[in-house]
Each structure stands twice: as C-alpha cells, then as structure tokens.
C-alpha positions as CSV (number, residue, x, y, z in Angstrom):
1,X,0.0,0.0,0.0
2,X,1.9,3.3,-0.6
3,X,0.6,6.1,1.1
4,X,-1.7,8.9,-0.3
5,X,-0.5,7.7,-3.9
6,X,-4.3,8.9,-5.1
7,X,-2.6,12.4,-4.3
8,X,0.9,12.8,-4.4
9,X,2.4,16.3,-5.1
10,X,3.1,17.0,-8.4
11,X,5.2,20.2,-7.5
12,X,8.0,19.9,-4.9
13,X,6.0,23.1,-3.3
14,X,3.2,20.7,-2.5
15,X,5.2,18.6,-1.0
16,X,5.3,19.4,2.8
17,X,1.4,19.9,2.4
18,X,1.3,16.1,1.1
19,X,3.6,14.7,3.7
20,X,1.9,16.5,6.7
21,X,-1.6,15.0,5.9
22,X,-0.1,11.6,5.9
23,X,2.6,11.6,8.1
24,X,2.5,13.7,11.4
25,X,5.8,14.8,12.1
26,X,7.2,17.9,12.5
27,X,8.6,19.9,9.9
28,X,12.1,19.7,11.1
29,X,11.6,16.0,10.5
30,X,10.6,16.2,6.8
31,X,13.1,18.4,6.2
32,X,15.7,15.7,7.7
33,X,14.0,13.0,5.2
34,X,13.8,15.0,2.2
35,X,17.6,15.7,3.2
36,X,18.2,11.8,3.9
37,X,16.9,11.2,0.6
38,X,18.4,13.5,-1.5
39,X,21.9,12.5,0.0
40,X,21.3,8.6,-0.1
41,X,21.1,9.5,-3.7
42,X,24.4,12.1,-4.8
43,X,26.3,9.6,-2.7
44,X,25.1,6.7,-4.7
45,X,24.8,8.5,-7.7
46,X,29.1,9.1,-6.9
47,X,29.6,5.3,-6.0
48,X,28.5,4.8,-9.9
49,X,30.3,7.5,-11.4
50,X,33.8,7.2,-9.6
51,X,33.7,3.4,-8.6
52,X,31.4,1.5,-11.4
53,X,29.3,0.2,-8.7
54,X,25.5,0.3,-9.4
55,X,22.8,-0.2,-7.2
56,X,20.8,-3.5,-7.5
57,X,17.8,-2.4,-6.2
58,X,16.1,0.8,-4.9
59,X,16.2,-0.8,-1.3
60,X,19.7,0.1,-1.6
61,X,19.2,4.0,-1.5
62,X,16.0,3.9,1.4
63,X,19.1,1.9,3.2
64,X,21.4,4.1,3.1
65,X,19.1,7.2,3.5
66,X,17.9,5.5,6.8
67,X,21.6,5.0,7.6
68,X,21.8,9.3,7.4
69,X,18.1,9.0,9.9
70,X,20.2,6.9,12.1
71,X,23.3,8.8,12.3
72,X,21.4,12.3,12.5
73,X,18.7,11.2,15.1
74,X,21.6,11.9,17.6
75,X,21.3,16.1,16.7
76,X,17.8,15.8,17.8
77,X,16.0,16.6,20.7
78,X,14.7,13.6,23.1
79,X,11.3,13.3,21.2
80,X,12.7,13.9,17.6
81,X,15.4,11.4,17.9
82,X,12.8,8.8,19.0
83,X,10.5,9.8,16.1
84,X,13.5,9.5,13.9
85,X,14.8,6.4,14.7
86,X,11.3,5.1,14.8
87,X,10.9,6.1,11.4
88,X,14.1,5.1,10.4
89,X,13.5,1.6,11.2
90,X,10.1,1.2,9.6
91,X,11.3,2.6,6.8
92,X,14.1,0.5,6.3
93,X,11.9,-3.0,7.4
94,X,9.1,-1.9,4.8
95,X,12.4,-1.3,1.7
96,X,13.7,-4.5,2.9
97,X,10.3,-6.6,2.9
98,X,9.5,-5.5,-0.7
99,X,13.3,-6.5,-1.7
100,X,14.0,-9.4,0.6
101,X,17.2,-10.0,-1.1
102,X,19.2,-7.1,0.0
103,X,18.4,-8.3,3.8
104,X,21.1,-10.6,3.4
C-alpha cells in the first residue's frame, strides 16, 4: 500500500502539504528525510560515477538514507530522535520486505 498515492504532489512546493496530511511529524523531520533522501542519492549517484558500482535495487538507497536517519537522530532533541529512529526503522523493514534479497 503506498501512502496517499491517489494524491501525491506534483510540485515539490506541495510537498510538505502532502507529507503533513499523511505523516504527522514535525517539519524539522521532513526536512531531515527530504535531506536523507536527496543525500542517499548524490552519494550513490558518486559510487556509480567514480567506482562502477550500481545499485541492485532501490532498497539500496532507502538503506542508506535510513543509515543518514540513524546517524542524524543523535542532533535531535529527546522526542525527535525517538521519532527518527522510529521512522528510520520502519522505513528500512518496509524497503527490505518488498526487496528481501538485499536483507542478506
């Protein structure tokens, strides 16, 4: 089931609307996922330019972006950093359960 797929933003400027009315967390925290994201992606977007080494499946880069959650929950306030690592590891179970392989 993906979330609020019948309505995804279509502009990035819709975005925080879109993830607000499906996901309750604070802005801060979106902006730390949108950030996640977008760096799970230049770094693995590098590892193929400058080392050959592709990705074998888009679990890899929710992986890695929930490596970044992990790592930056520690900057966060008591309640944040729960929320984050929460997230984190849902995240990371759902990626791996739709690409079992990569749990290996």
């Amino acid at each position: 089931l993906t979330i609020g797929a019948d309505t995804r933003s279509v502009m990035f400027s819709q975005y925080f609307w879109w993830v607000s009315r499906y996901l309750p967390i604070s802005r801060n925290l979106q902006i730390i996922g949108v950030a996640a994201i977008c760096w799970a992606i230049w770094k693995i977007h590098n590892k193929a330019c400058f080392e050959k080494k592709l990705i074998r499946s888009p679990a890899e880069i929710v992986c890695y972006a929930c490596a970044f959650l992990i790592y930056w929950a520690g900057l966060q306030n008591e309640s944040e950093r729960n929320n984050l690592l929460a997230g984190a590891a849902a995240l990371e179970a759902e990626a791996l359960r739709h690409h079992e392989g990569q749990a290996r």
